[in-house]
N, C-alpha and C positions, 0 to 999 in steps of 0.2 A: 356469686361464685365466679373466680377467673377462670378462662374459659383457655388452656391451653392446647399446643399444637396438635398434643397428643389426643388432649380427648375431643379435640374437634374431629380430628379423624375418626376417636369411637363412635362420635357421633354422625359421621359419613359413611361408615359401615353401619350401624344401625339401622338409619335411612336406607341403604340400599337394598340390606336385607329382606328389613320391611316389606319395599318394593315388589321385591323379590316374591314375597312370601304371600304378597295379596295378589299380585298378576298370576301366582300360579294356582290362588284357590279357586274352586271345581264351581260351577254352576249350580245352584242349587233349585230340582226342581219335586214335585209332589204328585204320587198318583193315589190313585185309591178304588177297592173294589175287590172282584176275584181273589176268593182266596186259593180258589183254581192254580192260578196262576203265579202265587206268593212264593212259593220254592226258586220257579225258574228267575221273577225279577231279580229277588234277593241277590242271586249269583248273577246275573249280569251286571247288578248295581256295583255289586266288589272290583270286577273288572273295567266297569266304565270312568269310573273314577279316575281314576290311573289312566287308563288309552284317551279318551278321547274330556275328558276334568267336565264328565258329570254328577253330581252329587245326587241321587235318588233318596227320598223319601216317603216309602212305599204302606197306606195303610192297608192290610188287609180285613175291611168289612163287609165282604158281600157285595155281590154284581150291582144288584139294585141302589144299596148306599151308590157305589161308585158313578150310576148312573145319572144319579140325582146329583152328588157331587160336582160331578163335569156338566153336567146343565144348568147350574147354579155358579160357574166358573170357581167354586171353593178349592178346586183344584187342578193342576196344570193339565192333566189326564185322569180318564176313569179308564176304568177294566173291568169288562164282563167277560160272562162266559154264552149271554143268550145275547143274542143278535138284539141289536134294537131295530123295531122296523121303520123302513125307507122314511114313511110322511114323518117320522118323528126325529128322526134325525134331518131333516131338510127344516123342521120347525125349531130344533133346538142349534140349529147351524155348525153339525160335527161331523167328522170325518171318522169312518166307521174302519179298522182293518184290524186282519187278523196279526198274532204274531207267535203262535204256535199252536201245535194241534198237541191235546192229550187223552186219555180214557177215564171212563170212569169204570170202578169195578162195586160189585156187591161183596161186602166183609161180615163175617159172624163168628159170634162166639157161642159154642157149640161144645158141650165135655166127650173131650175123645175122637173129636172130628177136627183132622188135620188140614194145615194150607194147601188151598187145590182139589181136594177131597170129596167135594159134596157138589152137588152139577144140580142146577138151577135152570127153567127155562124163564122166558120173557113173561110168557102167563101167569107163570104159577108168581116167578116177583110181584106179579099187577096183584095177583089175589093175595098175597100175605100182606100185603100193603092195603087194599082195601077190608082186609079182614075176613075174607073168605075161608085163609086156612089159619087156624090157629098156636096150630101144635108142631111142632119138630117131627112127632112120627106120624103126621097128617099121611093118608094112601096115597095123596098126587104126591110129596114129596118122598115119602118110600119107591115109589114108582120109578124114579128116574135114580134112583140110590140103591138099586137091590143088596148091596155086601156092605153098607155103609150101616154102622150100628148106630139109628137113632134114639135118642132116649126121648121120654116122654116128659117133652118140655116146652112150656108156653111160650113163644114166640113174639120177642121183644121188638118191635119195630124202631127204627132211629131215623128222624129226619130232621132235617135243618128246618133251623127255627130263625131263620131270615131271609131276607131276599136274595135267591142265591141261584146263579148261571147255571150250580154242579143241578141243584133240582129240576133247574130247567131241561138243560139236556137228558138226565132222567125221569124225568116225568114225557117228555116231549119222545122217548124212545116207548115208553111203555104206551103211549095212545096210539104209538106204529104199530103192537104187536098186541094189546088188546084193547078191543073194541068196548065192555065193556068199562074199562078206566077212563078212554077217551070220553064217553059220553057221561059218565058221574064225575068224572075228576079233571082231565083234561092237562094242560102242559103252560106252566108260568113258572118265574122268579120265584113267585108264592104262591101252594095251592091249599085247598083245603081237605087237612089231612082226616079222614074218617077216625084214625089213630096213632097210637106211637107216641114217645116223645121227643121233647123238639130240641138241639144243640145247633150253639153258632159257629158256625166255619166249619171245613174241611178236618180244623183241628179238633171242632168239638163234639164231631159226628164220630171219627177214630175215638177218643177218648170216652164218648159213653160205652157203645159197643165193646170196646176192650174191658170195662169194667161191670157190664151188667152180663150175669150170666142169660144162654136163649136170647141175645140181643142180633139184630143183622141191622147193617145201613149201607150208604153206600157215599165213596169218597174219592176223589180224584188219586191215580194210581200210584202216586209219590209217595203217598202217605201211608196206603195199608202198605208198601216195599218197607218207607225208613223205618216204621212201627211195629213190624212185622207184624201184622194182622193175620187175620186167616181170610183169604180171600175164596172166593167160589166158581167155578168153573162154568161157564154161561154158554149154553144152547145158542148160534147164531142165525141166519137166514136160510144158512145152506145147511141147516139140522147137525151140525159137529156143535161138540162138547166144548169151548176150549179152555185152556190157563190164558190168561192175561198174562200177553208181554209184547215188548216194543216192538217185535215182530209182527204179533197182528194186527199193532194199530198205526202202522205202517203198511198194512196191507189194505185194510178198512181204507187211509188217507188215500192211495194211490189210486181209489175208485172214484173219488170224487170229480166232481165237474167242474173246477175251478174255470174255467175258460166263460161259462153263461152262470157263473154266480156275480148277481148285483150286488154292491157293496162289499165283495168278497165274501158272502155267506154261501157255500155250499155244505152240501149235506152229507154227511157219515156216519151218520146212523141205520144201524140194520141192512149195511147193502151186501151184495152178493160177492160169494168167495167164500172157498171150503177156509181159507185160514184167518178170514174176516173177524174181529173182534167187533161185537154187534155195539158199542156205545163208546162211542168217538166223535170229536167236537174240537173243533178251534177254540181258542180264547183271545178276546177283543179287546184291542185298545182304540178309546173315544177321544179327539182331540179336538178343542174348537177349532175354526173356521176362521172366525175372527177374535182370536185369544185379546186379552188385554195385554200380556206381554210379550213383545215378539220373541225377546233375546231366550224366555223360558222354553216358549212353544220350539224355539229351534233348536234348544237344549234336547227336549222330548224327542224329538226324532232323532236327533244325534243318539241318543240312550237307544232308540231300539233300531238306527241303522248297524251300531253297533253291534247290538245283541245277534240283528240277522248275518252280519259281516264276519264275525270271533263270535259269539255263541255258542254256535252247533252241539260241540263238545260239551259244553255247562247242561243244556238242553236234552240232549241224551243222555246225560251221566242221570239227569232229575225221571229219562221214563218219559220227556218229552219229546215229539215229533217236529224239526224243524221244515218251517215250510218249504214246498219248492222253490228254485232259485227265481223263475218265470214270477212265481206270485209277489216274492220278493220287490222286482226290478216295477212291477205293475204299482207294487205298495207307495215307491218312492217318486213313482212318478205321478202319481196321485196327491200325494206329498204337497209336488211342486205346484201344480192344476188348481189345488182346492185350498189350500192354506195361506192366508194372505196375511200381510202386516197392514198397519192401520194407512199406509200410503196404496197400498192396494197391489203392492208387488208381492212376489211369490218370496216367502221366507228362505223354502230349502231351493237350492239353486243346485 
């Protein structure tokens, strides 16, 4: 083919384009875990792409996948919802931080009982969960509902059926407010559930409950909002009734002791305040320490320096609590401290 002036030039634009067109594609990096937390990534991933050319590829399987995941370096970052502790993150050489707080709430499908409606204490959830009470118009749950018209109906239990951060935090609230849970059941990723049945993710706990009638379970607060659930009004430390909303898990946050939490695990669950929302928890991103690739590992941080920088708004809009700016500024500089490249210098500068 003769090769004229003209189209050597197409062919010089092409070339440049090209160029063009591969210097500006995004970083492509992979996390996996929390589905906790799968609303908020998703919307920071739309964003970072654009701001700062990260490309997220986020699976949501459950804290425990995630955790296995990121220790097995299968992927750039994991994400839970349950803290992993200190000796296990010094053995699997990761770097533990949080990078929002959210609620979890109790939802049920009830005929004729509206969102908001039916008031639940800590106890009586540990007993219908361990099967203590069976029935919808069981006397301890009349008790706390005198005008609320219970029908006489068998009480469908929903729990997650995999390794999951959201169990964690509630199971890990119910052994603070009964003593008998703690000691038959107690608080993990995965426990053993006396009953119920089991669905995977945040989506599949909403989705039985919505569809078995007498069904309760309970799901990170995104979800019974975008799905309109009927959520329940939950007894806290300081004996008020409340609704869930970002107001009290903003109140619940601002109790917490970040200042003497290691690793950044502090606690917010069950603490004191008449407008305290009693089941409130961070959610964690695990990054290795010594990744195999620097350029991703610095992508990752990029993605959620991002998120804590422009987030907020995405974060709130999802029902999320964005951290304080202090824990933030701690997170990054941890960042620098603990995360090295294979030359042993600090990636994020």
């Amino acid at each position: 083919m003769k090769i004229t002036s003209a189209s050597r030039s197409s062919f010089v634009l092409t070339a440049m384009l090209a160029g063009i067109s591969t210097g500006a594609m995004a970083q492509s990096i992979t996390g996996a875990g929390s589905s906790f937390a799968a609303p908020l990534y998703g919307a920071w991933g739309q964003g970072a792409k654009s701001a700062v050319g990260v490309d997220l590829n986020y699976q949501s399987i459950g804290s425990g996948a995630g955790q296995n995941q990121v220790k097995a370096r299968t992927v750039d970052f994991g994400a839970s919802d349950a803290p992993v502790d200190d000796d296990k993150l010094a053995a699997a050489k990761e770097f533990q931080f949080p990078t929002a707080i959210g609620a979890i709430v109790p939802i049920v499908n009830i005929p004729g009982v509206a969102n908001n409606q039916l008031k639940l204490s800590g106890p009586v959830l540990a007993e219908i969960y361990l099967g203590d009470i069976t029935n919808w118009n069981d006397p301890k749950i009349k008790a706390l509902n005198p005008t609320v018209a219970l029908p006489d109906l068998a009480i469908a239990p929903v729990h997650r059926a995999d390794g999951s951060g959201t169990t964690y935090v509630f199971t890990a609230y119910l052994s603070q407010v009964s003593p008998e849970w703690k000691s038959k059941v107690g608080f993990a990723t995965s426990v053993s559930w006396s009953l119920g049945a089991g669905a995977k993710g945040n989506e599949g706990v909403a989705g039985t409950v919505k569809n078995v009638q007498g069904g309760i379970g309970y799901v990170e607060y995104v979800y019974a909002a975008k799905n309109t659930l009927v959520a329940t009004k939950l007894q806290n430390a300081a004996g008020a009734y409340l609704i869930a909303t970002p107001e009290s898990f903003q109140m619940a946050a601002s109790n917490a002791d970040w200042k003497h939490a290691k690793n950044f695990v502090a606690n917010m669950l069950n603490t004191q305040g008449a407008k305290s929302w009693p089941i409130v928890s961070a959610t964690y991103a695990l990054l290795p320490e010594d990744p195999k690739d620097a350029g991703k590992s610095l992508a990752v941080m990029k993605f959620f320096d991002y998120g804590f920088a422009k987030g907020a708004d995405a974060a709130s809009s999802l029902y999320y609590i964005p951290l304080p700016a202090t824990v933030e500024a701690a997170i990054r500089k941890g960042w620098t401290a603990s995360i090295k490249g294979p030359d042993g210098a600090a990636i994020w500068k």
